[in-house]
N, C-alpha and C positions, 0 to 999 in steps of 0.2 A: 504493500500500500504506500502510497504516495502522501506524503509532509506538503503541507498546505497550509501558507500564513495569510493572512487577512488583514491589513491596518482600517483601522478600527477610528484613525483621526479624523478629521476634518483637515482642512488646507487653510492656513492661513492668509489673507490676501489686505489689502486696502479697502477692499469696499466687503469685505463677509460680513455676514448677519452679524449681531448684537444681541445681547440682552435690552431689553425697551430702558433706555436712559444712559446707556454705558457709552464711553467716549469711541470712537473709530480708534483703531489700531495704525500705526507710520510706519512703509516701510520701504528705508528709502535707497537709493544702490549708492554706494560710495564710491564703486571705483570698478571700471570693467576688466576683465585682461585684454581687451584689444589693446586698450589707451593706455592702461596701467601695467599690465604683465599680469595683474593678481587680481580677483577680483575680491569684495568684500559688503557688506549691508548693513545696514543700523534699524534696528526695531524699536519702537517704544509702544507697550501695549500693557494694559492692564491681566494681572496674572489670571482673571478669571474670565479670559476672553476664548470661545471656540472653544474644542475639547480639551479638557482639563479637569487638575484636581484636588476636591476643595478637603480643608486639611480642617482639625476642629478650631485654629484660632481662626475661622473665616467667619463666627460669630459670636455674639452671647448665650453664654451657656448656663448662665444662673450659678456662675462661682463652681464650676465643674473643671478640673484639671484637661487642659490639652494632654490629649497623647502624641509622644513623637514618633518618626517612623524614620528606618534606616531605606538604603537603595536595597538590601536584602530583600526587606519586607514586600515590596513594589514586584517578585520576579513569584509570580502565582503559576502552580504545577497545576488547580483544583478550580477553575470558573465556571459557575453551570448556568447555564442559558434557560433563562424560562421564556418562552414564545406566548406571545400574543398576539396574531398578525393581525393589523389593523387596528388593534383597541385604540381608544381616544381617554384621556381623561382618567377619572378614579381607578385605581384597581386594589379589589377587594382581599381581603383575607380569604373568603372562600375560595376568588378565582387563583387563591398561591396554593393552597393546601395540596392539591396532587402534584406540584413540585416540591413542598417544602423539605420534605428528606431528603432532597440531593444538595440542600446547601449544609456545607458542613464548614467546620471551623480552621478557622483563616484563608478560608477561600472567598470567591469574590461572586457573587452573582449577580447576571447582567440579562435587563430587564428589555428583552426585545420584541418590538413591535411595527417597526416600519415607518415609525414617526419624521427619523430621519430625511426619508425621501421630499420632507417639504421644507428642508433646508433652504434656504435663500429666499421663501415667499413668508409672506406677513400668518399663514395659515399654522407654521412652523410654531409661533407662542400664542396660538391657543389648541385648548384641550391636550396638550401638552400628557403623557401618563406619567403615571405617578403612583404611588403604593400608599393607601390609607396608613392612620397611626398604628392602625390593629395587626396590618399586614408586615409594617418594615417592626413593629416592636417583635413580629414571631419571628423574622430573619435575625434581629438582633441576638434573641438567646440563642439562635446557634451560633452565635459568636464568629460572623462572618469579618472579614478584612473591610470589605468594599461594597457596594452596592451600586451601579453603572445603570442610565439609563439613555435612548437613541433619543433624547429630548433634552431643551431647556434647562431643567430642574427638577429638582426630588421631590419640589412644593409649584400646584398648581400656579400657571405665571397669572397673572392679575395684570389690569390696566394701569395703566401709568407705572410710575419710577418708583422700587421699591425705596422706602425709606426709615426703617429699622428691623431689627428681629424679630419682633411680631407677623411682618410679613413672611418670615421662614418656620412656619413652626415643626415642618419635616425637617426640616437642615437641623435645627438644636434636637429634635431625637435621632437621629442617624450621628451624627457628630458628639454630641452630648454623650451618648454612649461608644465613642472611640472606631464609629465606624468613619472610613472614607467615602465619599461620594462622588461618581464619575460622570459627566454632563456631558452632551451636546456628542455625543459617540455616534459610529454611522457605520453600516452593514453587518449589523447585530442577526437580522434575519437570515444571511448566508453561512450562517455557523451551526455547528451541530450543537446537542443538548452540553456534551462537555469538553472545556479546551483550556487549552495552557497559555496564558497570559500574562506579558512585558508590560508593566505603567512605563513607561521612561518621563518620568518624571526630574527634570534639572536641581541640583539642589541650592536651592536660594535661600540663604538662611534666614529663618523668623518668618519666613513667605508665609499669607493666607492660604495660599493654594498655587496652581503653578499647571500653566499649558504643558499640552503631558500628549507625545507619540505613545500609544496604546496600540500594540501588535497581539494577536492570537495565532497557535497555531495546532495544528491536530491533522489527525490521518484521514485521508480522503477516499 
């Protein structure tokens, strides 16, 4: 059988989608090799721009200790794929149940539904899916690493600019309890039930979070 990797990011550009309020990303060429010999780029973007991922200082946590994480942590043998193709919006505790044994502890499960495919249009932040409290608190005891979703956000996106932690009340349980959370991920649908999983995650010390190549790979 044939090894088969999947990048799982998004592409970074000047004009990529956004989260509604967040500043555009710069990226500008500094230097070609025709003109120069070498060439080289300058970025300036916010760490929680495009696929990336958000660590627990990325919010208030009610006086709950961050957890830190090594580049160790970040290199997952154990990712199990729960499919949803098409869902929109809530997703229940019920509709986890006939997966929920295949998440097992320190591994990452990613929450695939196709939502991806409306990257770049405005239809992309809304109905966005997401995992009720009931849903990610059963992921939680089994003490998963991560939690990944082909959307937005962990918490339904809402109109206008969010404007404190209230507005995330998934992020402070997913977080709160020392989980990762992986956003804005893409061809989550072409993966099987379980696969072996690279965050490359850059390490920027103190970072909220941090734009992150996410590779998969498994036998085809």
């Amino acid at each position: 059988m044939a090894i088969k990797r999947v990048d799982l990011s998004q592409s970074y550009t000047n004009d990529m989608p956004r989260f509604p309020g967040m500043e555009a990303p710069q990226i500008e060429l500094l230097a070609q090799v025709e003109a120069h010999g070498f060439g080289m780029e300058r970025f300036r973007m916010t760490t929680h721009l495009g696929t990336h991922t958000d660590f627990g200082a990325h919010i208030a946590l009610g006086g709950k200790k961050r957890q830190d994480y090594s580049p160790s942590d970040l290199w997952v043998d154990d990712a199990q794929v729960f499919h949803f193709p098409g869902h929109k919006g809530v997703i229940t505790l019920a509709a986890i149940k006939p997966h929920l044994a295949r998440a097992r502890q320190g591994g990452v499960v990613l929450i695939a539904t196709g939502h991806s495919a409306s990257w770049g249009s405005p239809a992309y932040y809304q109905n966005n899916p997401y995992l009720d409290r009931e849903a990610s608190q059963a992921l939680i005891e089994r003490r998963i690493l991560a939690i990944g979703f082909d959307g937005p956000s962990a918490d339904p996106v809402g109109e206008g600019e969010p404007t404190g932690a209230d507005d995330f009340p998934l992020h402070q349980v997913w977080l709160g309890a020392g989980c990762l959370i992986l956003e804005n991920l893409t061809r989550l649908q072409d993966l099987p039930d379980q696969v072996e999983l690279v965050i490359g995650a850059i390490n920027i010390r103190d970072a909220t979070g941090i734009p992150s190549a996410i590779w998969a790979k498994f036998q085809a």
